[in-house]
mmCIF entry with sequence, helices, sheets and N, C-alpha, C, O atoms, coordinates in Angstrom:
data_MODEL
# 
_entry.id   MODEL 
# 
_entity.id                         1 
_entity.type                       polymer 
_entity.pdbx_number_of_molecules   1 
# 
_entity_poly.entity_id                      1 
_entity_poly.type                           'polypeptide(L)' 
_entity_poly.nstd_linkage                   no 
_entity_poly.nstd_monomer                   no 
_entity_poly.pdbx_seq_one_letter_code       
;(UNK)(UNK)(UNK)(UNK)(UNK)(UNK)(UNK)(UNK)(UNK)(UNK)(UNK)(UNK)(UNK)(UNK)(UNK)(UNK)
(UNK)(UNK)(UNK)(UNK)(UNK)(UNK)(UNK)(UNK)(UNK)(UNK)(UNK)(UNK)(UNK)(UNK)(UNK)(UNK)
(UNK)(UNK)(UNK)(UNK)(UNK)(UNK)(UNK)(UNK)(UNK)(UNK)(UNK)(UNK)(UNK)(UNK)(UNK)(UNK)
(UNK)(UNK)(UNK)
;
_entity_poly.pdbx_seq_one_letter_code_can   XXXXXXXXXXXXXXXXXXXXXXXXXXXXXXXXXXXXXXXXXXXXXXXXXXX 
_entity_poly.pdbx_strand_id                 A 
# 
loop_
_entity_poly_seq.entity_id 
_entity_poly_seq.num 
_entity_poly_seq.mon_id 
_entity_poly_seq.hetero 
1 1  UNK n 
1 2  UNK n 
1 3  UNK n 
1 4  UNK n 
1 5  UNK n 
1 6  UNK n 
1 7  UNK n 
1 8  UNK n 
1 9  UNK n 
1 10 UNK n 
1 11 UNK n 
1 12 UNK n 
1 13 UNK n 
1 14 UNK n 
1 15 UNK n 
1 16 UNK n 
1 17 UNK n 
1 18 UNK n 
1 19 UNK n 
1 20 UNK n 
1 21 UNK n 
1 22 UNK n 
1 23 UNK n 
1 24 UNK n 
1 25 UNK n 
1 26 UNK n 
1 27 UNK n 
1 28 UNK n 
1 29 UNK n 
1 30 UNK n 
1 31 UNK n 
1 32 UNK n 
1 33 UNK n 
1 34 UNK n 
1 35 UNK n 
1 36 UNK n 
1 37 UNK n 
1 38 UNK n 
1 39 UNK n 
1 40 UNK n 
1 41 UNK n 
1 42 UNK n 
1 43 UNK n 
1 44 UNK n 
1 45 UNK n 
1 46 UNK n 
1 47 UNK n 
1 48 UNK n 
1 49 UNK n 
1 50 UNK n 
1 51 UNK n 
# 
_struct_asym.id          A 
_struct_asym.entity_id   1 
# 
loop_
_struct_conf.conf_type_id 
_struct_conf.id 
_struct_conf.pdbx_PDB_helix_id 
_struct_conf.beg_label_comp_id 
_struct_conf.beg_label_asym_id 
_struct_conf.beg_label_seq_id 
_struct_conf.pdbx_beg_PDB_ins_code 
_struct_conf.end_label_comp_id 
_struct_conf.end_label_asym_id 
_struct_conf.end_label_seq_id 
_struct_conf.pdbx_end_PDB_ins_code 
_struct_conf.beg_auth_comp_id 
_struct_conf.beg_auth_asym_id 
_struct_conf.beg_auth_seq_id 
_struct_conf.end_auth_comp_id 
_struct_conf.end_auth_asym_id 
_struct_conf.end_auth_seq_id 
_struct_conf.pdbx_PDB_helix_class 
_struct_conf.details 
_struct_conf.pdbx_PDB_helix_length 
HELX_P HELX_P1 AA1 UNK A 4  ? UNK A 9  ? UNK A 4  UNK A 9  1 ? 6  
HELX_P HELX_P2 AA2 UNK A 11 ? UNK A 29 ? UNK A 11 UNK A 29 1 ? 19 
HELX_P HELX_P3 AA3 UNK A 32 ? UNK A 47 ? UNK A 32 UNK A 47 1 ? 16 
# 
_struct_conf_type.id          HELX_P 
_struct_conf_type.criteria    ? 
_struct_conf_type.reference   ? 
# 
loop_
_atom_site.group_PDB 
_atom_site.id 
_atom_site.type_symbol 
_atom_site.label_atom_id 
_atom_site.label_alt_id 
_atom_site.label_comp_id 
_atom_site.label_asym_id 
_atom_site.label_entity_id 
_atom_site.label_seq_id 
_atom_site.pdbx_PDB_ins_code 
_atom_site.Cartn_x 
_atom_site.Cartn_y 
_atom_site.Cartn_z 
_atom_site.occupancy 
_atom_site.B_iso_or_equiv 
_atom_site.pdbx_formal_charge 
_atom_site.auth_seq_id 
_atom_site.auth_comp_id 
_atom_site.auth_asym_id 
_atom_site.auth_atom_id 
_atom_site.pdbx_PDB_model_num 
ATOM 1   N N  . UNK A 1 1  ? -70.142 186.440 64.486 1.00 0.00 ? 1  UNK A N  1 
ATOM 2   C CA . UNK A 1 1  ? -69.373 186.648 65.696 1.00 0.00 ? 1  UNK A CA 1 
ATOM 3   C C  . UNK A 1 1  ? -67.893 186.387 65.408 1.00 0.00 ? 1  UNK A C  1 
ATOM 4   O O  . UNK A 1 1  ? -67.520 185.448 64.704 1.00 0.00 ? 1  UNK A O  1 
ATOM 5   N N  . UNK A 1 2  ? -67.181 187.146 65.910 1.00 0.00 ? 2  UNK A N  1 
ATOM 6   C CA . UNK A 1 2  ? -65.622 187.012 65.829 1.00 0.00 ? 2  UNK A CA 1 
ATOM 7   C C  . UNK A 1 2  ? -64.651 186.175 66.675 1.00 0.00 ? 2  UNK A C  1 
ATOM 8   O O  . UNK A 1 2  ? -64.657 186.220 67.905 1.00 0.00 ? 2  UNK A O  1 
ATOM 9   N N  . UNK A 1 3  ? -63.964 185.545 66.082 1.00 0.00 ? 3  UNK A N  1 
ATOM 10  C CA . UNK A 1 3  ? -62.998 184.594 66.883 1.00 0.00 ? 3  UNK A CA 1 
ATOM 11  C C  . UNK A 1 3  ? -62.381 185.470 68.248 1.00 0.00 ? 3  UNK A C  1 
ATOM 12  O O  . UNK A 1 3  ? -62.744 186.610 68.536 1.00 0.00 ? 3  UNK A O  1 
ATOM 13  N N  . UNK A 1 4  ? -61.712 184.937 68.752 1.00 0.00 ? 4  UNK A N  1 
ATOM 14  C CA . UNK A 1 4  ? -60.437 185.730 69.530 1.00 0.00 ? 4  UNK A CA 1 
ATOM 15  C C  . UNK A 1 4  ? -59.009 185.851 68.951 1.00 0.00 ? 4  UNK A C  1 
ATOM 16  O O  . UNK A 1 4  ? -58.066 186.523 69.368 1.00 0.00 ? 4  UNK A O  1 
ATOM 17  N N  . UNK A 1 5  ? -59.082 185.114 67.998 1.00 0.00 ? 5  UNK A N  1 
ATOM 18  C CA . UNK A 1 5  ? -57.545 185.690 66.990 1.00 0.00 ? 5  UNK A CA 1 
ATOM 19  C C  . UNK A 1 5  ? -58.177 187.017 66.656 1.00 0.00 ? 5  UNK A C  1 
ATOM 20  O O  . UNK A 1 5  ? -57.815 188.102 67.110 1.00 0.00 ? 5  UNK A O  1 
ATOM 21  N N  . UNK A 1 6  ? -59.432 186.746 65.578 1.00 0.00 ? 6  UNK A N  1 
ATOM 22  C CA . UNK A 1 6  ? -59.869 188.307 64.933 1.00 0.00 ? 6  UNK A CA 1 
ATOM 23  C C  . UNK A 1 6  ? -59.793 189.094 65.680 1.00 0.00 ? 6  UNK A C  1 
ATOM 24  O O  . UNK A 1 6  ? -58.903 189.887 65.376 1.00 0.00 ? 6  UNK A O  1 
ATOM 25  N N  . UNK A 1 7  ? -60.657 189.510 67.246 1.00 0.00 ? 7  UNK A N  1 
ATOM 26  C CA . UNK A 1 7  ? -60.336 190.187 68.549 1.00 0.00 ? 7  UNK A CA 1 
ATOM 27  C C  . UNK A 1 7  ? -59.504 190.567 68.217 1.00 0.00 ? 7  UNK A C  1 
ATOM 28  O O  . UNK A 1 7  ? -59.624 191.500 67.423 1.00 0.00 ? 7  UNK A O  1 
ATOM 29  N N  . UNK A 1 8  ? -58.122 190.118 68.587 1.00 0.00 ? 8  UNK A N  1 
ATOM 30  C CA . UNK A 1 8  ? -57.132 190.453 68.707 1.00 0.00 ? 8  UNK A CA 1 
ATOM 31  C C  . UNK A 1 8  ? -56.295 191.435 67.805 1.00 0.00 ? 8  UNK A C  1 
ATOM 32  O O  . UNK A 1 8  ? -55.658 192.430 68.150 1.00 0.00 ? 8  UNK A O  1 
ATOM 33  N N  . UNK A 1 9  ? -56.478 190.856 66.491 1.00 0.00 ? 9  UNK A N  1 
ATOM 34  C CA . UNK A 1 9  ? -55.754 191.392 65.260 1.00 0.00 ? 9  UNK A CA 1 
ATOM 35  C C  . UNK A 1 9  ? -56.354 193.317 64.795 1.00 0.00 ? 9  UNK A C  1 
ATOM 36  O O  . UNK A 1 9  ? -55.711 194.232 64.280 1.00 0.00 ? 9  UNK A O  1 
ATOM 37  N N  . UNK A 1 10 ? -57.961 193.247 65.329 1.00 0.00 ? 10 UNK A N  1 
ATOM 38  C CA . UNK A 1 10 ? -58.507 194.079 65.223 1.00 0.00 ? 10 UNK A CA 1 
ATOM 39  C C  . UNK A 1 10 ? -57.732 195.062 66.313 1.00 0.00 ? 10 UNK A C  1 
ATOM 40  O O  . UNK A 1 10 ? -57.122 196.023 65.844 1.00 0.00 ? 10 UNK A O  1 
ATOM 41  N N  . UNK A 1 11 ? -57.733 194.832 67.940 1.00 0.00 ? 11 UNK A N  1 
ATOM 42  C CA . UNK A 1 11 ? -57.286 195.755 68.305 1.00 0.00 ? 11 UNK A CA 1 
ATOM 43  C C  . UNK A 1 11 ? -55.608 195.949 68.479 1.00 0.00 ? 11 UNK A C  1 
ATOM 44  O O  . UNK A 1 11 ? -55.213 196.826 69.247 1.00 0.00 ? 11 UNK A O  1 
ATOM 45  N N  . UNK A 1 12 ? -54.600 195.078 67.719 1.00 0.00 ? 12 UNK A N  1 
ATOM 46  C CA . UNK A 1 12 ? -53.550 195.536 66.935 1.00 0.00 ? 12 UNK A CA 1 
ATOM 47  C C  . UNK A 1 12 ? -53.624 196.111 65.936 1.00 0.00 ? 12 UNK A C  1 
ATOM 48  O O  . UNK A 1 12 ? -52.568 196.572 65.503 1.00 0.00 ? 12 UNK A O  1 
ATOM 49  N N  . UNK A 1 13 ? -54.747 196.306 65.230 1.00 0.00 ? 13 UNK A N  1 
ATOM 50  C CA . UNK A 1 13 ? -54.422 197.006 64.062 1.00 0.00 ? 13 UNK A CA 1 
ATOM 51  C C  . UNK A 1 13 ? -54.771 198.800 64.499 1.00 0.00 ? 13 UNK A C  1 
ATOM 52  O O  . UNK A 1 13 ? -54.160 199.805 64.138 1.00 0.00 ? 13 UNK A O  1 
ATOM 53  N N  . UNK A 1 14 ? -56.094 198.655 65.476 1.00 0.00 ? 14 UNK A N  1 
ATOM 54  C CA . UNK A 1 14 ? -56.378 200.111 66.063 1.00 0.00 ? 14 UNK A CA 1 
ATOM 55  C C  . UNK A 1 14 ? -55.068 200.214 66.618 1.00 0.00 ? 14 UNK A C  1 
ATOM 56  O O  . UNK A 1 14 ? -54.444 201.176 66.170 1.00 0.00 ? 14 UNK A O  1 
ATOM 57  N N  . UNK A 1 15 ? -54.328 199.372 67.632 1.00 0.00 ? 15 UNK A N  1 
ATOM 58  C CA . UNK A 1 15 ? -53.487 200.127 68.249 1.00 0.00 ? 15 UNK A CA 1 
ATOM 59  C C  . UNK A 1 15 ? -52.568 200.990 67.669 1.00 0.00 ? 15 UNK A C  1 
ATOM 60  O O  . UNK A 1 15 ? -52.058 202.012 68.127 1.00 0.00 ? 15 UNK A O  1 
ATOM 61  N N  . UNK A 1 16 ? -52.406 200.363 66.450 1.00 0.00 ? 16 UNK A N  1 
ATOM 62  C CA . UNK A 1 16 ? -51.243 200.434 65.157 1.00 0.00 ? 16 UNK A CA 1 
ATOM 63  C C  . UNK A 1 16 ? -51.510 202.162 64.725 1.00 0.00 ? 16 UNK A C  1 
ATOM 64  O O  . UNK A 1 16 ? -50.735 203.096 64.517 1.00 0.00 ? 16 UNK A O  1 
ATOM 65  N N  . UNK A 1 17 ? -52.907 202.034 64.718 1.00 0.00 ? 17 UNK A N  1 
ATOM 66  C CA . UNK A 1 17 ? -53.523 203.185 64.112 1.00 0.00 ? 17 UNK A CA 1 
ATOM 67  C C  . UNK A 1 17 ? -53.161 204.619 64.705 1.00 0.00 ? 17 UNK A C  1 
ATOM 68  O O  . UNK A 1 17 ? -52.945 205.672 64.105 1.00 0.00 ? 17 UNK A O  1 
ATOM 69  N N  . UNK A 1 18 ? -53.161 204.336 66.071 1.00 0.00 ? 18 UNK A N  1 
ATOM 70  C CA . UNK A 1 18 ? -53.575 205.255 67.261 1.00 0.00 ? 18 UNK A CA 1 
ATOM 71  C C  . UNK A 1 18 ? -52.106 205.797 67.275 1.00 0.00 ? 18 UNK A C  1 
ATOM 72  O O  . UNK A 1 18 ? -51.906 207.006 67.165 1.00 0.00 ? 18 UNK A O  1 
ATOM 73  N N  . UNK A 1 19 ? -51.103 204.924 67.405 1.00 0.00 ? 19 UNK A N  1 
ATOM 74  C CA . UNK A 1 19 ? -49.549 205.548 67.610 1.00 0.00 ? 19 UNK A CA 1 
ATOM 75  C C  . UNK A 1 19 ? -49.278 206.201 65.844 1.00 0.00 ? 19 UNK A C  1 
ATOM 76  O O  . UNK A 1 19 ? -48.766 207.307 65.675 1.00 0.00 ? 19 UNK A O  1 
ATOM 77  N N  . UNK A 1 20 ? -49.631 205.481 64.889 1.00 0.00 ? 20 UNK A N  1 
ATOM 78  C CA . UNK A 1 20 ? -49.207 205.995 63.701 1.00 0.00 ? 20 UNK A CA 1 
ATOM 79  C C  . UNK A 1 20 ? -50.051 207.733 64.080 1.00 0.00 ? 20 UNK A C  1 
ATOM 80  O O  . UNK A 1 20 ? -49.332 208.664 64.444 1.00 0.00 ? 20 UNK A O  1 
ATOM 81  N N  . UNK A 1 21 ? -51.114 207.865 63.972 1.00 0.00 ? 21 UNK A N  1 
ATOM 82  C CA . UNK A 1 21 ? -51.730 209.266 64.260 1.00 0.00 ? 21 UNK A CA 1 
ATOM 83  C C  . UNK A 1 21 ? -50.913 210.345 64.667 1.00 0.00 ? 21 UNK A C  1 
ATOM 84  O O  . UNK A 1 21 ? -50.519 211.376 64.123 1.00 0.00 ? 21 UNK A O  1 
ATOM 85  N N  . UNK A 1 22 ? -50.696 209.545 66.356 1.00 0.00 ? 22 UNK A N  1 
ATOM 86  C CA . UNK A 1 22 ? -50.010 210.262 67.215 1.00 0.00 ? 22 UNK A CA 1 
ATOM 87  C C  . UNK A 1 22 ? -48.450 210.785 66.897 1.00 0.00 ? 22 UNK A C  1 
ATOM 88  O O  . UNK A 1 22 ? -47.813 211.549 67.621 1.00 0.00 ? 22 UNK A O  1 
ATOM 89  N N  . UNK A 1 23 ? -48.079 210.310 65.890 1.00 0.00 ? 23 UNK A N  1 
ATOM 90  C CA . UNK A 1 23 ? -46.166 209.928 65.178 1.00 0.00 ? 23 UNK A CA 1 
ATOM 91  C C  . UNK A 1 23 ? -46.904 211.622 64.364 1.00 0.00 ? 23 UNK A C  1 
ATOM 92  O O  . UNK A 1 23 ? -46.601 212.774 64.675 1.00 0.00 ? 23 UNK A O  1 
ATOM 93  N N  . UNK A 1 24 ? -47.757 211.223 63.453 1.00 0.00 ? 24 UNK A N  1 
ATOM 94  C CA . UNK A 1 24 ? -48.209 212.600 62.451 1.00 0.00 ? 24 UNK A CA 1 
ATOM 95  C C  . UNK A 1 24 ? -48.650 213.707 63.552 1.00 0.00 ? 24 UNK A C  1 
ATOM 96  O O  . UNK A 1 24 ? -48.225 214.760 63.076 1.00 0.00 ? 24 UNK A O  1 
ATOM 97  N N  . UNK A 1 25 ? -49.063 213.898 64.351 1.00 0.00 ? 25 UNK A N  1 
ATOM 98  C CA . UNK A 1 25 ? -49.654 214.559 64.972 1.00 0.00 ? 25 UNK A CA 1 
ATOM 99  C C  . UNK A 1 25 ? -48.434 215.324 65.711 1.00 0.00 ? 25 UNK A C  1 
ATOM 100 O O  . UNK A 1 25 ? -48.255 216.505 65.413 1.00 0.00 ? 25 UNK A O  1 
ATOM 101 N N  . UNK A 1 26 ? -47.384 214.558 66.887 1.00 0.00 ? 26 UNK A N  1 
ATOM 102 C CA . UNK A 1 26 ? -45.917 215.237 67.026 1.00 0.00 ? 26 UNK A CA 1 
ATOM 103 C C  . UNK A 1 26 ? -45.210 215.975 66.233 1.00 0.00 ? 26 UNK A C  1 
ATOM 104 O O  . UNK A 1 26 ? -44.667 217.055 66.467 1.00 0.00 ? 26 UNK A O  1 
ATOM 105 N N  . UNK A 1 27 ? -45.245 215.086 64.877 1.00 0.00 ? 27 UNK A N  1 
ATOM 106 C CA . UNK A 1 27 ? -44.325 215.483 63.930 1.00 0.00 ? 27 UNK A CA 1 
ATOM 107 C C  . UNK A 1 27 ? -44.468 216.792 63.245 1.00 0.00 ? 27 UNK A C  1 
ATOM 108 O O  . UNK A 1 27 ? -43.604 217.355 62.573 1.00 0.00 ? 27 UNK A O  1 
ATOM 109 N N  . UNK A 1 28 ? -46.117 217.352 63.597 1.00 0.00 ? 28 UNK A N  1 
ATOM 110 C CA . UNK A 1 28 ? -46.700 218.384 62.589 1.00 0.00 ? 28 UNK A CA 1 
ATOM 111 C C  . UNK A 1 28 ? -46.091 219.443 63.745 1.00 0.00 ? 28 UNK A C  1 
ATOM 112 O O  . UNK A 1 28 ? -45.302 220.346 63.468 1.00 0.00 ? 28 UNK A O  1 
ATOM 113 N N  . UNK A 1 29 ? -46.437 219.255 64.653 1.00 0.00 ? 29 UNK A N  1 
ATOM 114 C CA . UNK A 1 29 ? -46.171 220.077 66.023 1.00 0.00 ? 29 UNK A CA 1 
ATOM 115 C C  . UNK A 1 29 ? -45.001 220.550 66.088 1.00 0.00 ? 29 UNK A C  1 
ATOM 116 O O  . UNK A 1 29 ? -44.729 221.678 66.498 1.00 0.00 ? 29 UNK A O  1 
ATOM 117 N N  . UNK A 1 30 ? -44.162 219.666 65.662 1.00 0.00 ? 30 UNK A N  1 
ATOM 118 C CA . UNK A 1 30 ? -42.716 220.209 65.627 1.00 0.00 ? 30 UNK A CA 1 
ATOM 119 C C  . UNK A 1 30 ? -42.085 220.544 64.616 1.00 0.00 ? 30 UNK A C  1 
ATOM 120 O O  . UNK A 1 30 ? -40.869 220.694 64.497 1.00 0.00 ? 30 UNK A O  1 
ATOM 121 N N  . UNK A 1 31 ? -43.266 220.727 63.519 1.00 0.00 ? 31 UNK A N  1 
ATOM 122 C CA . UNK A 1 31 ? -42.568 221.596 62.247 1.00 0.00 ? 31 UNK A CA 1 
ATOM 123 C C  . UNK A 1 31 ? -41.856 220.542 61.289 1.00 0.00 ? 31 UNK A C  1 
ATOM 124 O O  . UNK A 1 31 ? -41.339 220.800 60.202 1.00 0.00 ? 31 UNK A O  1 
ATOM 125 N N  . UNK A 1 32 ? -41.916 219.585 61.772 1.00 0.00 ? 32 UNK A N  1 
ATOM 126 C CA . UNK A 1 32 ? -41.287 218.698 60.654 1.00 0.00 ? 32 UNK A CA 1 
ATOM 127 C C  . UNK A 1 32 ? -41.852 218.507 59.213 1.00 0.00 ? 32 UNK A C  1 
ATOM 128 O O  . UNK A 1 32 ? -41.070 218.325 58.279 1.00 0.00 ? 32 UNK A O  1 
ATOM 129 N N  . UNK A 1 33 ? -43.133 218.543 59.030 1.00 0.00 ? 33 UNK A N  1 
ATOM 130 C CA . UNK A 1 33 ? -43.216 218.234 57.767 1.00 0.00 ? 33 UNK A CA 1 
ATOM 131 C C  . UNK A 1 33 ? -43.282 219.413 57.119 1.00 0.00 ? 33 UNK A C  1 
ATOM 132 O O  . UNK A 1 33 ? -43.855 219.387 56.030 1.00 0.00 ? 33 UNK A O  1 
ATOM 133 N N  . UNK A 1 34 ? -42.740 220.695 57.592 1.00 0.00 ? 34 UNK A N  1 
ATOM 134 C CA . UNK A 1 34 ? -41.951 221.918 56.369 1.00 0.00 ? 34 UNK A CA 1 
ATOM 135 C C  . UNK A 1 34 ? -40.569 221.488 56.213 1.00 0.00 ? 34 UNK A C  1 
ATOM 136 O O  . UNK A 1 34 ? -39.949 221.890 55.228 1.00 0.00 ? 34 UNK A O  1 
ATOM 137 N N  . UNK A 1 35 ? -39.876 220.541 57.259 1.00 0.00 ? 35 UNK A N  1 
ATOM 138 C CA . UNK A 1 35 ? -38.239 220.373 57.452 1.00 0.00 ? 35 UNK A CA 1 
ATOM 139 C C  . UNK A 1 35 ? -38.485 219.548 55.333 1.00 0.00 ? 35 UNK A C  1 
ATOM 140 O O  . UNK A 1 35 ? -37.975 219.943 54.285 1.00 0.00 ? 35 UNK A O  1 
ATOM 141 N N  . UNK A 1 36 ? -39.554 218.263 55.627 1.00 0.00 ? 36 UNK A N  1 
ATOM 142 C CA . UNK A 1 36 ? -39.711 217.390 54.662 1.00 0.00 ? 36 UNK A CA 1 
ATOM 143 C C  . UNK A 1 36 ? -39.797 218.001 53.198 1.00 0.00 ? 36 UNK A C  1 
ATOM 144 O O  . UNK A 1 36 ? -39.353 217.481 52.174 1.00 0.00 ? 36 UNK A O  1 
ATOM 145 N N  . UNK A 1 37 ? -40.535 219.343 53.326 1.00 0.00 ? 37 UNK A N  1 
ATOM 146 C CA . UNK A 1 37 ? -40.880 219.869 52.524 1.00 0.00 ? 37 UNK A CA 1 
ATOM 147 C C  . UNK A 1 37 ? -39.748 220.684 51.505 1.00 0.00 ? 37 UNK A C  1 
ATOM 148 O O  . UNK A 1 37 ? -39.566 220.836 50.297 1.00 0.00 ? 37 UNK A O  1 
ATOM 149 N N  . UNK A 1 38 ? -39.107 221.108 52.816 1.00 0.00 ? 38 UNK A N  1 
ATOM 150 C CA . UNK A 1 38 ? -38.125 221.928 51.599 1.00 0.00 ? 38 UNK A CA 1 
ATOM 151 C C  . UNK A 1 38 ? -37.048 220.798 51.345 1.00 0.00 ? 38 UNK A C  1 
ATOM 152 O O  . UNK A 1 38 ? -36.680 220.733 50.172 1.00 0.00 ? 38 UNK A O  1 
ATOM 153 N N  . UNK A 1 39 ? -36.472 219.898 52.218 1.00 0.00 ? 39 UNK A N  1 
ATOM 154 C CA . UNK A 1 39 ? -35.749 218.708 51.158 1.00 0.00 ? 39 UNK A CA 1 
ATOM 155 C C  . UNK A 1 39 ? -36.253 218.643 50.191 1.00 0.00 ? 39 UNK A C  1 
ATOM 156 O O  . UNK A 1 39 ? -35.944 219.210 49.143 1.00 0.00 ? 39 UNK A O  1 
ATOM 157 N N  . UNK A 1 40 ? -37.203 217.863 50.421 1.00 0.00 ? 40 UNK A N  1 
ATOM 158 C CA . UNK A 1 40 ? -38.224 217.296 48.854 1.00 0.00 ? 40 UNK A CA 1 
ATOM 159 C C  . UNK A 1 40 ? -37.830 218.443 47.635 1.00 0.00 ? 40 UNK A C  1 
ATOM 160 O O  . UNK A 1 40 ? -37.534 218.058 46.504 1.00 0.00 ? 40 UNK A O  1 
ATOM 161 N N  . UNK A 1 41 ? -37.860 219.774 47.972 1.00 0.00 ? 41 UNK A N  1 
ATOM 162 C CA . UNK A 1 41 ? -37.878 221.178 46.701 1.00 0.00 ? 41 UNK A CA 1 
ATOM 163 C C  . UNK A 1 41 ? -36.210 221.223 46.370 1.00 0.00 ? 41 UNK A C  1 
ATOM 164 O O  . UNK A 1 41 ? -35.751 221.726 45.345 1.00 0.00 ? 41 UNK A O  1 
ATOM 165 N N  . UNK A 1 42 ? -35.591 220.747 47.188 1.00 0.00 ? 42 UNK A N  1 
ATOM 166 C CA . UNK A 1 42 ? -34.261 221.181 47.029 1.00 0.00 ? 42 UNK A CA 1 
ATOM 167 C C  . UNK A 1 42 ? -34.058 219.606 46.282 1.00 0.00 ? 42 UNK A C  1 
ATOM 168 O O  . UNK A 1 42 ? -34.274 219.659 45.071 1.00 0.00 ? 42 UNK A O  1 
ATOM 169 N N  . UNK A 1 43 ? -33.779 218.577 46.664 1.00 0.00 ? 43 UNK A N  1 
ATOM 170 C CA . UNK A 1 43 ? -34.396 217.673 45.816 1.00 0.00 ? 43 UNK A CA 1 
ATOM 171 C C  . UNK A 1 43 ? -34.290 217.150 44.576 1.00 0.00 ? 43 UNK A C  1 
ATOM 172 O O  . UNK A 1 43 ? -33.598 216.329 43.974 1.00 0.00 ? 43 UNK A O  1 
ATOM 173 N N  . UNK A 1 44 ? -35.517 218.145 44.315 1.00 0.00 ? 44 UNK A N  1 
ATOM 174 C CA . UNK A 1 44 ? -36.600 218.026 43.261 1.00 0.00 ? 44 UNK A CA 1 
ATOM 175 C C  . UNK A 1 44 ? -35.339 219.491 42.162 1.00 0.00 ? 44 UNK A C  1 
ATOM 176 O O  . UNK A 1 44 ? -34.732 219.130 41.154 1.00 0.00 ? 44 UNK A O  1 
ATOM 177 N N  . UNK A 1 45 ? -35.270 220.643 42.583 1.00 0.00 ? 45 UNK A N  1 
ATOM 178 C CA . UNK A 1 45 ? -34.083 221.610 42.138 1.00 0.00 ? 45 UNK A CA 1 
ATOM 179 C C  . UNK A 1 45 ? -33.398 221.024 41.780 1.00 0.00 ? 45 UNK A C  1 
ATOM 180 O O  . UNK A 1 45 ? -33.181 221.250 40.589 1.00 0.00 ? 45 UNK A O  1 
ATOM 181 N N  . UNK A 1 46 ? -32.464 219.780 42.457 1.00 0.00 ? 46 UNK A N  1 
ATOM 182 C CA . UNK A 1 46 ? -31.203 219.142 41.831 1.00 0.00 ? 46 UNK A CA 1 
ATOM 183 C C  . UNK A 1 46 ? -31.170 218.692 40.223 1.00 0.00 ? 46 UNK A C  1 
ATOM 184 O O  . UNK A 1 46 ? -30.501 218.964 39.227 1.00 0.00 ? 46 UNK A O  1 
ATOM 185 N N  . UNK A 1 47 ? -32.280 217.852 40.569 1.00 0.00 ? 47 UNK A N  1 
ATOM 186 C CA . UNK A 1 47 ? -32.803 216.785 39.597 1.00 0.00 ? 47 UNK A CA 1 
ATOM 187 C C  . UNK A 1 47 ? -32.679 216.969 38.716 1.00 0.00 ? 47 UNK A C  1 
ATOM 188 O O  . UNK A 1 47 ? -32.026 216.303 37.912 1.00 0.00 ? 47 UNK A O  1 
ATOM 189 N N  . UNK A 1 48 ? -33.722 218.725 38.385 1.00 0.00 ? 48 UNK A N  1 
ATOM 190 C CA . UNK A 1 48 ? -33.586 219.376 37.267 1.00 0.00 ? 48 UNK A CA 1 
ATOM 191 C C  . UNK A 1 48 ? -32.829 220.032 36.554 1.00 0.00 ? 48 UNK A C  1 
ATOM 192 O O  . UNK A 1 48 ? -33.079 220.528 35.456 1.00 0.00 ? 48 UNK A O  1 
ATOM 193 N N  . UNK A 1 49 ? -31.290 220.079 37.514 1.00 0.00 ? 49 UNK A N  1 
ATOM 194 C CA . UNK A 1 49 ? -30.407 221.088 37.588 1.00 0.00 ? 49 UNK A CA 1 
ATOM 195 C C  . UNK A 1 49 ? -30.379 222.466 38.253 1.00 0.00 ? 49 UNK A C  1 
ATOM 196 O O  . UNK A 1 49 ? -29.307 223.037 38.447 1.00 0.00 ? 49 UNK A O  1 
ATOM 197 N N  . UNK A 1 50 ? -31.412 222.936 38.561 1.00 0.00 ? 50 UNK A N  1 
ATOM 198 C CA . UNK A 1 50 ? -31.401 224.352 38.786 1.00 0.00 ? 50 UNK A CA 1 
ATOM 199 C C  . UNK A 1 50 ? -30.610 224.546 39.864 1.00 0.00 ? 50 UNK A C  1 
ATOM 200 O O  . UNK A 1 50 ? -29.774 225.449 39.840 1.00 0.00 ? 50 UNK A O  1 
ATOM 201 N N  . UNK A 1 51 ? -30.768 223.672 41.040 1.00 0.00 ? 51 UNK A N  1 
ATOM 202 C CA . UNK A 1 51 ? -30.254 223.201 42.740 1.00 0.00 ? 51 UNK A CA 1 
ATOM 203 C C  . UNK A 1 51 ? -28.968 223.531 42.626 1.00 0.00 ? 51 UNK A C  1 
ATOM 204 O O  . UNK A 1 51 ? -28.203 223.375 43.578 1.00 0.00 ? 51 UNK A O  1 
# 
Protein backbone atom coordinates (compact mmCIF):
# COMPACT_ATOMS: atom_id res chain seq x y z
CA UNK A 1 0.00 0.00 0.00
CA UNK A 2 1.20 3.49 -0.78
CA UNK A 3 1.91 6.36 1.49
CA UNK A 4 0.23 9.74 0.72
CA UNK A 5 3.58 11.39 -0.21
CA UNK A 6 3.81 8.39 -2.94
CA UNK A 7 -0.08 9.37 -3.82
CA UNK A 8 0.92 12.37 -4.43
CA UNK A 9 4.24 12.25 -6.34
CA UNK A 10 2.50 9.66 -8.60
CA UNK A 11 -0.22 11.98 -9.61
CA UNK A 12 2.46 14.87 -10.19
CA UNK A 13 4.28 12.91 -12.19
CA UNK A 14 0.92 11.85 -14.46
CA UNK A 15 0.07 15.37 -14.29
CA UNK A 16 3.58 16.20 -15.61
CA UNK A 17 2.89 13.65 -18.24
CA UNK A 18 -0.48 14.81 -19.46
CA UNK A 19 0.65 18.64 -20.15
CA UNK A 20 4.12 17.40 -21.57
CA UNK A 21 1.79 15.25 -24.27
CA UNK A 22 -0.45 17.99 -24.72
CA UNK A 23 2.89 20.71 -25.37
CA UNK A 24 3.81 17.71 -28.35
CA UNK A 25 0.50 17.35 -29.45
CA UNK A 26 -0.09 21.59 -30.06
CA UNK A 27 3.18 21.82 -31.24
CA UNK A 28 2.69 19.06 -34.07
CA UNK A 29 -0.61 20.88 -34.93
CA UNK A 30 1.00 23.89 -35.57
CA UNK A 31 3.68 22.66 -37.75
CA UNK A 32 6.36 23.25 -35.50
CA UNK A 33 8.31 20.35 -35.52
CA UNK A 34 9.02 20.89 -39.56
CA UNK A 35 9.89 24.75 -38.26
CA UNK A 36 12.61 22.35 -35.89
CA UNK A 37 13.39 20.39 -38.65
CA UNK A 38 14.69 22.51 -41.20
CA UNK A 39 16.85 24.57 -38.50
CA UNK A 40 18.34 21.41 -37.40
CA UNK A 41 19.32 20.81 -41.70
CA UNK A 42 20.40 24.26 -42.06
CA UNK A 43 22.37 23.71 -38.97
CA UNK A 44 23.71 20.67 -39.66
CA UNK A 45 24.68 22.48 -43.69
CA UNK A 46 26.71 25.04 -41.74
CA UNK A 47 28.72 22.73 -39.82
CA UNK A 48 29.78 21.04 -42.78
CA UNK A 49 30.23 24.06 -44.74
CA UNK A 50 27.91 23.57 -47.47
CA UNK A 51 25.16 26.21 -45.54
Amino acid sequence: MRTGKERQTGWIRTGLLGVAALCIVIGAVRGEAQEVLVKAVNICLECIGIG
